[in-house]
mmCIF file as Biopython writes it, N, C-alpha, C and O atoms, coordinates in Angstrom:
data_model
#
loop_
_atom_site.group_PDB
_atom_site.id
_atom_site.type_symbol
_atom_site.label_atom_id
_atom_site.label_alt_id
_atom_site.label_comp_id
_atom_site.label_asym_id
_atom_site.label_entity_id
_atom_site.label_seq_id
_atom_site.pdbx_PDB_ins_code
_atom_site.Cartn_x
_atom_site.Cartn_y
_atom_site.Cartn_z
_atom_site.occupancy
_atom_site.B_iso_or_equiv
_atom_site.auth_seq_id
_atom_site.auth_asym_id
_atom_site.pdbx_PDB_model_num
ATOM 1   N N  . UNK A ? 1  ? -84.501 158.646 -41.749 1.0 0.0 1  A 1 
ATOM 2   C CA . UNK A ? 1  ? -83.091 158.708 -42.057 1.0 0.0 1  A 1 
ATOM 3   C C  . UNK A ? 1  ? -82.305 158.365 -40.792 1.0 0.0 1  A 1 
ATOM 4   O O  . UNK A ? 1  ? -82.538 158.763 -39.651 1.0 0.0 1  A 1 
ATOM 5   N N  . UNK A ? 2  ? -81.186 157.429 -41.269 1.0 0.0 2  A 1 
ATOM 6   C CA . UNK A ? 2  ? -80.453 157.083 -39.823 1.0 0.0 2  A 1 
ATOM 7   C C  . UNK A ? 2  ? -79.192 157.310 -39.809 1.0 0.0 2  A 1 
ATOM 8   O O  . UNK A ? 2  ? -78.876 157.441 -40.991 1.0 0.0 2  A 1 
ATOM 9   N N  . UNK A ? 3  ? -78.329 157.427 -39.189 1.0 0.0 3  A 1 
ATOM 10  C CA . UNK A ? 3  ? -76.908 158.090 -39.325 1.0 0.0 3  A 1 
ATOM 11  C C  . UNK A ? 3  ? -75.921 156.966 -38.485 1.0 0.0 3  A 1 
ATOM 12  O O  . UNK A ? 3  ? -75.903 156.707 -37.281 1.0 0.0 3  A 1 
ATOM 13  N N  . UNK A ? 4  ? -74.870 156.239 -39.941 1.0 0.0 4  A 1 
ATOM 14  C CA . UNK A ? 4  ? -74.001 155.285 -39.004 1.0 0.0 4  A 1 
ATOM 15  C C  . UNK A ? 4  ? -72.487 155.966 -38.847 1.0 0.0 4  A 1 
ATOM 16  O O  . UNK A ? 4  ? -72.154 156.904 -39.570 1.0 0.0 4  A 1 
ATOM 17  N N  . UNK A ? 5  ? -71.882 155.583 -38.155 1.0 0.0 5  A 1 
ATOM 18  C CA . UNK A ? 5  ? -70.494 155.746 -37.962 1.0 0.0 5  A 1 
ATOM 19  C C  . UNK A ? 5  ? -69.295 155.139 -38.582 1.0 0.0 5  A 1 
ATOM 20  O O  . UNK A ? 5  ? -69.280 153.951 -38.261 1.0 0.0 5  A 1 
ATOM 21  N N  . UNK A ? 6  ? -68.372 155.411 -39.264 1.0 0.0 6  A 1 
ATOM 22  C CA . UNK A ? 6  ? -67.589 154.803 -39.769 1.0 0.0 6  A 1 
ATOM 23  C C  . UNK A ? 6  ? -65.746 154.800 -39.458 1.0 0.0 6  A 1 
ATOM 24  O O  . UNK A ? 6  ? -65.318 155.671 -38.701 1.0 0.0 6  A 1 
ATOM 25  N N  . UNK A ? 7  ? -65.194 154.239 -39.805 1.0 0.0 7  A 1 
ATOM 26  C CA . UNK A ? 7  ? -63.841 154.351 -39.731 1.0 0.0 7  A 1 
ATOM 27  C C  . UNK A ? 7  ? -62.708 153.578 -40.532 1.0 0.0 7  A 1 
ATOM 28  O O  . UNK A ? 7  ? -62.814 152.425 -40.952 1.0 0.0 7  A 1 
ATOM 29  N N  . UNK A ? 8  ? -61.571 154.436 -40.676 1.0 0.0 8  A 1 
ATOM 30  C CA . UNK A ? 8  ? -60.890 154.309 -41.574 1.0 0.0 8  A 1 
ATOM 31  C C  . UNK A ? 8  ? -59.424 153.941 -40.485 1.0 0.0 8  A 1 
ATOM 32  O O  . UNK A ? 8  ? -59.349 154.249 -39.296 1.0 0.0 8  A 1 
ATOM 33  N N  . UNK A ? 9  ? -58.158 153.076 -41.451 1.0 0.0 9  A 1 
ATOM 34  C CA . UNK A ? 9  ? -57.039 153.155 -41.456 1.0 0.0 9  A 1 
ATOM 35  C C  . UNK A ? 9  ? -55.862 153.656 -42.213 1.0 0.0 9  A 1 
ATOM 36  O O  . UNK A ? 9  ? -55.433 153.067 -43.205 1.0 0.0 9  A 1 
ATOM 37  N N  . UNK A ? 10 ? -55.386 154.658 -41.777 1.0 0.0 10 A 1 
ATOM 38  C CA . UNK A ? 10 ? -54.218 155.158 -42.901 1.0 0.0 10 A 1 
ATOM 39  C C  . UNK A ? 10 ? -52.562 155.469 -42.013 1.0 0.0 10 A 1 
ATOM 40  O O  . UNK A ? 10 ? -52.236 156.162 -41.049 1.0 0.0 10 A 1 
ATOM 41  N N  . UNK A ? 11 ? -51.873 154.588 -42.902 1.0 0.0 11 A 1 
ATOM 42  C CA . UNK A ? 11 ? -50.830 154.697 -41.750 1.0 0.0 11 A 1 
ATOM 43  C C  . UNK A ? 11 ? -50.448 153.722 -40.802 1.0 0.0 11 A 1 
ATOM 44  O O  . UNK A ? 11 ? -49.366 153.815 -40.222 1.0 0.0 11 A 1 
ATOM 45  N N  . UNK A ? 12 ? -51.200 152.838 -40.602 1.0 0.0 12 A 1 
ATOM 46  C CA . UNK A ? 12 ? -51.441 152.063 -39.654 1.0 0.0 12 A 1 
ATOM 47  C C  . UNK A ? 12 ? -52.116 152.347 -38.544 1.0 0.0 12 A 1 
ATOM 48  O O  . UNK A ? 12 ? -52.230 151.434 -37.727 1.0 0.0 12 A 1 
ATOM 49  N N  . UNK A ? 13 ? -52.732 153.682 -38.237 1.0 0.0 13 A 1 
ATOM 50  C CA . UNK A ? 13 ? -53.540 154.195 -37.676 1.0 0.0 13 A 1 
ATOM 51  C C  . UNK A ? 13 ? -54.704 154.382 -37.685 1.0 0.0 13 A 1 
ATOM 52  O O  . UNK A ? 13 ? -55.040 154.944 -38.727 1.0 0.0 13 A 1 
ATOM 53  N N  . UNK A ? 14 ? -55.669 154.145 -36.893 1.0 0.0 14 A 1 
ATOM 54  C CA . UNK A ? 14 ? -57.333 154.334 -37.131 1.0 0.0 14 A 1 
ATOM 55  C C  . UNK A ? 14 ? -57.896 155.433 -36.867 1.0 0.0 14 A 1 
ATOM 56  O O  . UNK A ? 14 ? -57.417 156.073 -35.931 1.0 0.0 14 A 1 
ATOM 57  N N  . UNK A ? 15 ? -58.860 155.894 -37.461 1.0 0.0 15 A 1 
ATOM 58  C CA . UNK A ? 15 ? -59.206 157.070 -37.259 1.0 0.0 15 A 1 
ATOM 59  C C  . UNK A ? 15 ? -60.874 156.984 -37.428 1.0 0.0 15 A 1 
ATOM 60  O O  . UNK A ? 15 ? -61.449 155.904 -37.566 1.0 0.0 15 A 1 
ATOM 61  N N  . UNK A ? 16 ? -61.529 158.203 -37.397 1.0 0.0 16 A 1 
ATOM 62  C CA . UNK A ? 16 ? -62.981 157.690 -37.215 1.0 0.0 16 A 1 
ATOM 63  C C  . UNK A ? 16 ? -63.346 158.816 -38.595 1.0 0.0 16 A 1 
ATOM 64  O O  . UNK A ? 16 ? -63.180 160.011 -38.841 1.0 0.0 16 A 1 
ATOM 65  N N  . UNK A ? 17 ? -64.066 157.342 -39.422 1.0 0.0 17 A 1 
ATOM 66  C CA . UNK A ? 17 ? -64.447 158.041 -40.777 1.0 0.0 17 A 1 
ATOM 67  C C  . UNK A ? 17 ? -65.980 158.960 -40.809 1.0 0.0 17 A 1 
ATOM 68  O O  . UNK A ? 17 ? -66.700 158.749 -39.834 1.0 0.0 17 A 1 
ATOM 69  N N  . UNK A ? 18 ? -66.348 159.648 -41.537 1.0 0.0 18 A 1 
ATOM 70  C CA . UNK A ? 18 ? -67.318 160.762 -41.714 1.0 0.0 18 A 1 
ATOM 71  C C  . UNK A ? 18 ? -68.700 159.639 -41.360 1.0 0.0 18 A 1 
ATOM 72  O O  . UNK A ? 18 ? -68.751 158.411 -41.435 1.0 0.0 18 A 1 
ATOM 73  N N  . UNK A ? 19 ? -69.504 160.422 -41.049 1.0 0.0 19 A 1 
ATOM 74  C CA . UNK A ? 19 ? -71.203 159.995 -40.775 1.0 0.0 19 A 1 
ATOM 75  C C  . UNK A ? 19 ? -71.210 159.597 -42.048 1.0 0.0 19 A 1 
ATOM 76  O O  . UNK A ? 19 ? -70.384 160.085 -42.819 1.0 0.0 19 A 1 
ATOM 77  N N  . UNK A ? 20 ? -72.427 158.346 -42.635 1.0 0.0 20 A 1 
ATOM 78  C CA . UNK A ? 20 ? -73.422 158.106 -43.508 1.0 0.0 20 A 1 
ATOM 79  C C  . UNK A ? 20 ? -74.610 158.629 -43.072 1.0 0.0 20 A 1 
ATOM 80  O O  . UNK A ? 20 ? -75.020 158.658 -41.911 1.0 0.0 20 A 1 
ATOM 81  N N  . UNK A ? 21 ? -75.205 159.089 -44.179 1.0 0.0 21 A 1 
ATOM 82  C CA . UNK A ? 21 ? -77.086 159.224 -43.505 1.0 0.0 21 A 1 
ATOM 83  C C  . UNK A ? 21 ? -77.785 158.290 -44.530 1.0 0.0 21 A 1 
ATOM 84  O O  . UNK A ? 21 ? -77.639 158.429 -45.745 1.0 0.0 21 A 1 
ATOM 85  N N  . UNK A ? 22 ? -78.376 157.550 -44.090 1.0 0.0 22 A 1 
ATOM 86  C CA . UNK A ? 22 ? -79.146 156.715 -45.329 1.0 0.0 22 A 1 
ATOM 87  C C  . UNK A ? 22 ? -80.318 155.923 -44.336 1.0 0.0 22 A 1 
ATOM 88  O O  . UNK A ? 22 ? -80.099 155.986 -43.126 1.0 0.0 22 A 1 
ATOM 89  N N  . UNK A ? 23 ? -81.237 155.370 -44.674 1.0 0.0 23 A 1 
ATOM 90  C CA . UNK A ? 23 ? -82.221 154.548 -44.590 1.0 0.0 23 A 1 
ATOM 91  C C  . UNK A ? 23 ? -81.817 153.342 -43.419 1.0 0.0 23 A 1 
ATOM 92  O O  . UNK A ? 23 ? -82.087 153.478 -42.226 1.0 0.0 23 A 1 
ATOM 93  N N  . UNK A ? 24 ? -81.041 152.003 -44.060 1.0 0.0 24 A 1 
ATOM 94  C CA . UNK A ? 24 ? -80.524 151.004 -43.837 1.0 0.0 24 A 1 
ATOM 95  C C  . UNK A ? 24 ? -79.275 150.989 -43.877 1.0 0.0 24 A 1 
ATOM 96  O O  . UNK A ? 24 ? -78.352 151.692 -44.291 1.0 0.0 24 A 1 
ATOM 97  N N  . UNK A ? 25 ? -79.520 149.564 -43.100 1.0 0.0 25 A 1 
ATOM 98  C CA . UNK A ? 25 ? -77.760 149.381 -42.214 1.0 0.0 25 A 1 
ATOM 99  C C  . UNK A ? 25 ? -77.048 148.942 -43.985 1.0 0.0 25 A 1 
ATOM 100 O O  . UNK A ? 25 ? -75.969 149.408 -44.352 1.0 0.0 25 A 1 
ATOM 101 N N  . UNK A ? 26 ? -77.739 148.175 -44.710 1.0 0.0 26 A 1 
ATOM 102 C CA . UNK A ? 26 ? -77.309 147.246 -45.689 1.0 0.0 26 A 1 
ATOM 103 C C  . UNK A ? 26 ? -77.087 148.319 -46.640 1.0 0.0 26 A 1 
ATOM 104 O O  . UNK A ? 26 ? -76.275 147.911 -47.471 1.0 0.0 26 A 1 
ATOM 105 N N  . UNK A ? 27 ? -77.542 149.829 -46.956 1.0 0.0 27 A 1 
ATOM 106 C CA . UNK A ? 27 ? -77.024 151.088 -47.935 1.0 0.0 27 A 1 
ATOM 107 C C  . UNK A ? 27 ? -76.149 151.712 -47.232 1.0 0.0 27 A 1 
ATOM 108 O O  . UNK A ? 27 ? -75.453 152.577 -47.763 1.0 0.0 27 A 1 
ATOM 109 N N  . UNK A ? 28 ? -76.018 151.393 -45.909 1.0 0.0 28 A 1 
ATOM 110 C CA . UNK A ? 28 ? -74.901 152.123 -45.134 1.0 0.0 28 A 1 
ATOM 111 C C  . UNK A ? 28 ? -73.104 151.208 -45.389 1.0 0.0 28 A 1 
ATOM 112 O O  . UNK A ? 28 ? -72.025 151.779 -45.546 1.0 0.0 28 A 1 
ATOM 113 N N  . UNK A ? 29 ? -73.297 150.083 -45.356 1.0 0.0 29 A 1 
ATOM 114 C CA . UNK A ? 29 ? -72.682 149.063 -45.516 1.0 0.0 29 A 1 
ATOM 115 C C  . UNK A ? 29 ? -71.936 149.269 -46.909 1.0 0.0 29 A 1 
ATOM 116 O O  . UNK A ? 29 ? -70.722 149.396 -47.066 1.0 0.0 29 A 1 
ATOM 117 N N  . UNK A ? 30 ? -72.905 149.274 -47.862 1.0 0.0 30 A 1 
ATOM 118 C CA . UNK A ? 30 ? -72.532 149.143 -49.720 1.0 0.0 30 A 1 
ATOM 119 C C  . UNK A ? 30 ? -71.726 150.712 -49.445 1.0 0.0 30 A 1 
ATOM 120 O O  . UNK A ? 30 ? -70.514 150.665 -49.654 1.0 0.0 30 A 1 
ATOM 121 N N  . UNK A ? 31 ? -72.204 151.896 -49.060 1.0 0.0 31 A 1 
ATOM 122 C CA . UNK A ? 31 ? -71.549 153.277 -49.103 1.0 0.0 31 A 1 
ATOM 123 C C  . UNK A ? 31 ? -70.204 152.949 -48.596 1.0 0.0 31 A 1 
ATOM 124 O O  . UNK A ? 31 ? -69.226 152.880 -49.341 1.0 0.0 31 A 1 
ATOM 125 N N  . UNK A ? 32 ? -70.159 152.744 -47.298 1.0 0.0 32 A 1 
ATOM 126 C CA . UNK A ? 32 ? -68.852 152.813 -46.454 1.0 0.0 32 A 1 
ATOM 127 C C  . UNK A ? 32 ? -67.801 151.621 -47.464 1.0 0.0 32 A 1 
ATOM 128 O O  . UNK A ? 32 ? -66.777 152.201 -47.825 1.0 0.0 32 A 1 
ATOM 129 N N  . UNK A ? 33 ? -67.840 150.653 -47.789 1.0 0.0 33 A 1 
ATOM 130 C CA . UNK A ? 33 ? -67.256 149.801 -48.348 1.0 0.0 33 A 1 
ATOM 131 C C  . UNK A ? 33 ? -66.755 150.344 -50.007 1.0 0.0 33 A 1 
ATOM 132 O O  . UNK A ? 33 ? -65.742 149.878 -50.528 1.0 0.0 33 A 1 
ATOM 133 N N  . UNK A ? 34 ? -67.577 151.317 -50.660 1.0 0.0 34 A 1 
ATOM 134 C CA . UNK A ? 34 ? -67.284 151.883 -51.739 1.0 0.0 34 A 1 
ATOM 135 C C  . UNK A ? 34 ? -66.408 153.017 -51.568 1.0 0.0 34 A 1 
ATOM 136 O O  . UNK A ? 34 ? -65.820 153.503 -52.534 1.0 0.0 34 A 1 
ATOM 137 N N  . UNK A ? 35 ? -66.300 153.414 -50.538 1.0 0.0 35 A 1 
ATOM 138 C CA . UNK A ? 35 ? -65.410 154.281 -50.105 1.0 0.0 35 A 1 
ATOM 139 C C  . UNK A ? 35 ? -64.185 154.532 -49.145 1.0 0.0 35 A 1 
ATOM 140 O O  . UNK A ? 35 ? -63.585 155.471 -48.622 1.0 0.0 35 A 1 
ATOM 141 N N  . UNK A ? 36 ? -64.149 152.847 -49.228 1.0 0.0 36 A 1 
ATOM 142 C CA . UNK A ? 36 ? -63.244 152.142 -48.104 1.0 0.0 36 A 1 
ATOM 143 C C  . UNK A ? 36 ? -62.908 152.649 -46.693 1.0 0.0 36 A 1 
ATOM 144 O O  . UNK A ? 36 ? -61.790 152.798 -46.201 1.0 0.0 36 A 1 
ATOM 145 N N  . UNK A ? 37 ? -64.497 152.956 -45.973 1.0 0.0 37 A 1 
ATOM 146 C CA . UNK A ? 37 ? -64.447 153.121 -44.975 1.0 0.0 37 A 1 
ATOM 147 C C  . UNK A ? 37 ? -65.222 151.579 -44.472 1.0 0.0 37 A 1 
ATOM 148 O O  . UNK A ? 37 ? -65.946 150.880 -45.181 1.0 0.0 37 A 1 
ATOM 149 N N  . UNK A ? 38 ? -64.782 151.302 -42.922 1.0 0.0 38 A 1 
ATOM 150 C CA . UNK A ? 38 ? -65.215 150.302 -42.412 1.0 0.0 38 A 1 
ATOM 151 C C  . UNK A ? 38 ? -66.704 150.965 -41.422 1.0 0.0 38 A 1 
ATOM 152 O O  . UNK A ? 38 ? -66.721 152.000 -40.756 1.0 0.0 38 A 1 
ATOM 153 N N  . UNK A ? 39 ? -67.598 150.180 -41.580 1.0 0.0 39 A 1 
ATOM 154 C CA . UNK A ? 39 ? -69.287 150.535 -40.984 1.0 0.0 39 A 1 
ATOM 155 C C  . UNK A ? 39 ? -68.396 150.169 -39.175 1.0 0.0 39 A 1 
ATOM 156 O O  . UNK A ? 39 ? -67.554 149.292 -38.979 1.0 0.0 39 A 1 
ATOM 157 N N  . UNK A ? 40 ? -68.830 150.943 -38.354 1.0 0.0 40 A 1 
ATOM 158 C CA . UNK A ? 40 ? -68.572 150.673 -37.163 1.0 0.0 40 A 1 
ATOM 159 C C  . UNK A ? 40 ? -69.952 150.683 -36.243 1.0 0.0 40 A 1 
ATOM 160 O O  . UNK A ? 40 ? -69.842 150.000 -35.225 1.0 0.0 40 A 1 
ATOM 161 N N  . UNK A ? 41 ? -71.293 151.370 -36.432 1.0 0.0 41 A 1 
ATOM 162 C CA . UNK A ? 41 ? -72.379 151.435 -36.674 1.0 0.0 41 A 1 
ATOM 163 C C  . UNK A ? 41 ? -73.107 152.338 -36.346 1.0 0.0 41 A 1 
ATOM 164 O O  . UNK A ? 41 ? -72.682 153.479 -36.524 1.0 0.0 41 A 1 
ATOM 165 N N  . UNK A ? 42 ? -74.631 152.126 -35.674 1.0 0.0 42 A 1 
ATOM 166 C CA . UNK A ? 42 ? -75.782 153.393 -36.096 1.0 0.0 42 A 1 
ATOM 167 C C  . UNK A ? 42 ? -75.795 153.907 -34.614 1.0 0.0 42 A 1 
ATOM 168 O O  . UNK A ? 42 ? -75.864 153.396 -33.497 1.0 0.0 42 A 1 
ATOM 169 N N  . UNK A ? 43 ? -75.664 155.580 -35.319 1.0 0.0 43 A 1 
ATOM 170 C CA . UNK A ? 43 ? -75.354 156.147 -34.398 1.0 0.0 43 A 1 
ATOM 171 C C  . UNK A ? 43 ? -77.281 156.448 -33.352 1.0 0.0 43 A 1 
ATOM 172 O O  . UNK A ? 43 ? -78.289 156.949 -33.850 1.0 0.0 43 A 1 
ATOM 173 N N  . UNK A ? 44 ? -77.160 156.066 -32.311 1.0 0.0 44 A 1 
ATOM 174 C CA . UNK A ? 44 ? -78.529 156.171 -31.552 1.0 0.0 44 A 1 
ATOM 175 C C  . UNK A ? 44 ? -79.123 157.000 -30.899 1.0 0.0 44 A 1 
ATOM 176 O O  . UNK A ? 44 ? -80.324 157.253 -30.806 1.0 0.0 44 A 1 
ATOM 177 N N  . UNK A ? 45 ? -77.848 157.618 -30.234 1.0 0.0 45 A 1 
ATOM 178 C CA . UNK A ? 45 ? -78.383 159.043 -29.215 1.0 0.0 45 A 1 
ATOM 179 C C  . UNK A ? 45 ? -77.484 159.670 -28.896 1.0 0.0 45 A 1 
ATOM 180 O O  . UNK A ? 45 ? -76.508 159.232 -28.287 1.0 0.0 45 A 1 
ATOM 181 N N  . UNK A ? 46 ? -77.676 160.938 -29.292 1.0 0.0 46 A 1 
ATOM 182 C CA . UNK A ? 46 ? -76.600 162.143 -28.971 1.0 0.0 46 A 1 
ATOM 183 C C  . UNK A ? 46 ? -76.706 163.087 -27.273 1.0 0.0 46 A 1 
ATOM 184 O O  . UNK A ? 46 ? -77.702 163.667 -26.839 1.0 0.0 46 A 1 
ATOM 185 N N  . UNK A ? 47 ? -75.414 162.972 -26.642 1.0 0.0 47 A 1 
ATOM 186 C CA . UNK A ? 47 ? -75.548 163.479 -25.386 1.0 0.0 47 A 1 
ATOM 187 C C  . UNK A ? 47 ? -74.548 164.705 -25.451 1.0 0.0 47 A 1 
ATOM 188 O O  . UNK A ? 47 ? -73.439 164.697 -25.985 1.0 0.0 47 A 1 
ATOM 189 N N  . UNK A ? 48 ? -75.272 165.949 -24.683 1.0 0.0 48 A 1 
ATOM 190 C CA . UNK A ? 48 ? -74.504 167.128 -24.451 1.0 0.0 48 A 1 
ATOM 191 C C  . UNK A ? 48 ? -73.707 167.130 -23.690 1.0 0.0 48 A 1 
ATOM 192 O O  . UNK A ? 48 ? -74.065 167.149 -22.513 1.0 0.0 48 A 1 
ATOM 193 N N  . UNK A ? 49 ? -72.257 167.110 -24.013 1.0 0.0 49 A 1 
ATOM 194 C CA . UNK A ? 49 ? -71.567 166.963 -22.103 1.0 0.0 49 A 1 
ATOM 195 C C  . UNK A ? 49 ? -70.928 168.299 -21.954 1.0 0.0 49 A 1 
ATOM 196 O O  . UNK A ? 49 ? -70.291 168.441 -20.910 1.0 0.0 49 A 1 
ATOM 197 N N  . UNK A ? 50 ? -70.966 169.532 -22.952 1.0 0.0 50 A 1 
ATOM 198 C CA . UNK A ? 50 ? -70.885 170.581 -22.478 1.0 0.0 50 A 1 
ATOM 199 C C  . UNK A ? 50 ? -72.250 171.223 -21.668 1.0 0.0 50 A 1 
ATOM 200 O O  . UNK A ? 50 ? -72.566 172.387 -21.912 1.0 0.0 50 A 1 
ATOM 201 N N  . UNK A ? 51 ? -72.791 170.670 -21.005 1.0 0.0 51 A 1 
ATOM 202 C CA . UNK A ? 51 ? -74.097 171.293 -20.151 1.0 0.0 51 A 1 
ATOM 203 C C  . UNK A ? 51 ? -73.539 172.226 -18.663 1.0 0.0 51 A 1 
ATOM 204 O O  . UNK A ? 51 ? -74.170 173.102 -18.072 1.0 0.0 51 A 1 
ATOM 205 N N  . UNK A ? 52 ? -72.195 171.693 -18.350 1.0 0.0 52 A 1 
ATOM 206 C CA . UNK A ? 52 ? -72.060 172.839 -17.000 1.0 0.0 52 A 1 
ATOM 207 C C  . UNK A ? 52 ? -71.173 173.977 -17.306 1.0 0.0 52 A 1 
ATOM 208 O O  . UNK A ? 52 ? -70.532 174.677 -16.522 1.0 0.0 52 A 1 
ATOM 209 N N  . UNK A ? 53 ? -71.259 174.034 -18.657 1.0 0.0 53 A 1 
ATOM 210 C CA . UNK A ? 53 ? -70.178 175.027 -18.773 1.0 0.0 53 A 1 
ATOM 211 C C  . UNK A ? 53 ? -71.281 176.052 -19.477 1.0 0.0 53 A 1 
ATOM 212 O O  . UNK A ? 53 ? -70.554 176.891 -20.006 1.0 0.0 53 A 1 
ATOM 213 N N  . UNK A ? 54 ? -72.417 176.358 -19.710 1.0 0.0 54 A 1 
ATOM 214 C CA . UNK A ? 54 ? -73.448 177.020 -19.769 1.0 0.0 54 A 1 
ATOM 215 C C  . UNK A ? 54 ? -74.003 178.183 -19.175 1.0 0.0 54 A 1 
ATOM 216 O O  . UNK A ? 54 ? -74.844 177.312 -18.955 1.0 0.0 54 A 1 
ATOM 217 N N  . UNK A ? 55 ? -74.282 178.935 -18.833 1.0 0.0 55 A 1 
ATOM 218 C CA . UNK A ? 55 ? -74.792 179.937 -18.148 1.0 0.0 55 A 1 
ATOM 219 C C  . UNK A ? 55 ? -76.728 179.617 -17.441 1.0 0.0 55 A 1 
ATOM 220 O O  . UNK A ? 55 ? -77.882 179.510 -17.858 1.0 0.0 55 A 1 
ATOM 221 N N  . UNK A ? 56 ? -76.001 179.594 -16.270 1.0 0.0 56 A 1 
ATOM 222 C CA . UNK A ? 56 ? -77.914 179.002 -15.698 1.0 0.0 56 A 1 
ATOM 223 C C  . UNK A ? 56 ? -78.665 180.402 -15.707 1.0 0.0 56 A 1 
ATOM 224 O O  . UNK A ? 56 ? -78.167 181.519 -15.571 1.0 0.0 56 A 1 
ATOM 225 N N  . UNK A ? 57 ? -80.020 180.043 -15.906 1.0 0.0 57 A 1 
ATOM 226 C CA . UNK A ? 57 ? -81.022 180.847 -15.735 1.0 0.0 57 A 1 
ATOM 227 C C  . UNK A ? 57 ? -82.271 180.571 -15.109 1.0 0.0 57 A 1 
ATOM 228 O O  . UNK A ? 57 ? -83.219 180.129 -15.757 1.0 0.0 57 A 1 
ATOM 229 N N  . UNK A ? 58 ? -82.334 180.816 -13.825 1.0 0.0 58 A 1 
ATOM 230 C CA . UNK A ? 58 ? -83.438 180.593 -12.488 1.0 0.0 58 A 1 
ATOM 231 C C  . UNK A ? 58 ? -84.649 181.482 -12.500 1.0 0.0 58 A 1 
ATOM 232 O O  . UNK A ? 58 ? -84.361 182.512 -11.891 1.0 0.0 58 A 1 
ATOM 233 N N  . UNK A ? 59 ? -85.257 181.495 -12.719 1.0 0.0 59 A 1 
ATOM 234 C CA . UNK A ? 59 ? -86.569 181.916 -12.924 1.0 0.0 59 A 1 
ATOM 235 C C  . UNK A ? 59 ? -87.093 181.993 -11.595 1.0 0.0 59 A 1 
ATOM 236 O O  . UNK A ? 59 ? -88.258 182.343 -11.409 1.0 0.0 59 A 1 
#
């Protein structure tokens, strides 16, 4: 399962439409378009950038 990104205009404003999860780019494509969101694409790797605001633990 792969997860793309999408986005929408309302207003004249863009905004960033909800995740797809599906298989392929081409069922990601047919979804977002049936729901008149635009495919912007697949999302690849997720990074933590709250990591220094954490509590360390030194062993």
């Amino acid at each position: 399962m792969k997860i793309f990104a999408t986005k929408f205009i309302y207003n004249g404003q863009e905004y960033v439409g909800p995740d797809i999860h599906t298989d392929t780019m081409e069922n990601a494509r047919i979804i977002a378009e049936g729901q008149g969101y635009e495919l912007t694409g697949e999302l690849t790797d997720i990074f933590d950038l709250d990591f220094n605001h954490r509590p360390r633990v030194i062993h």
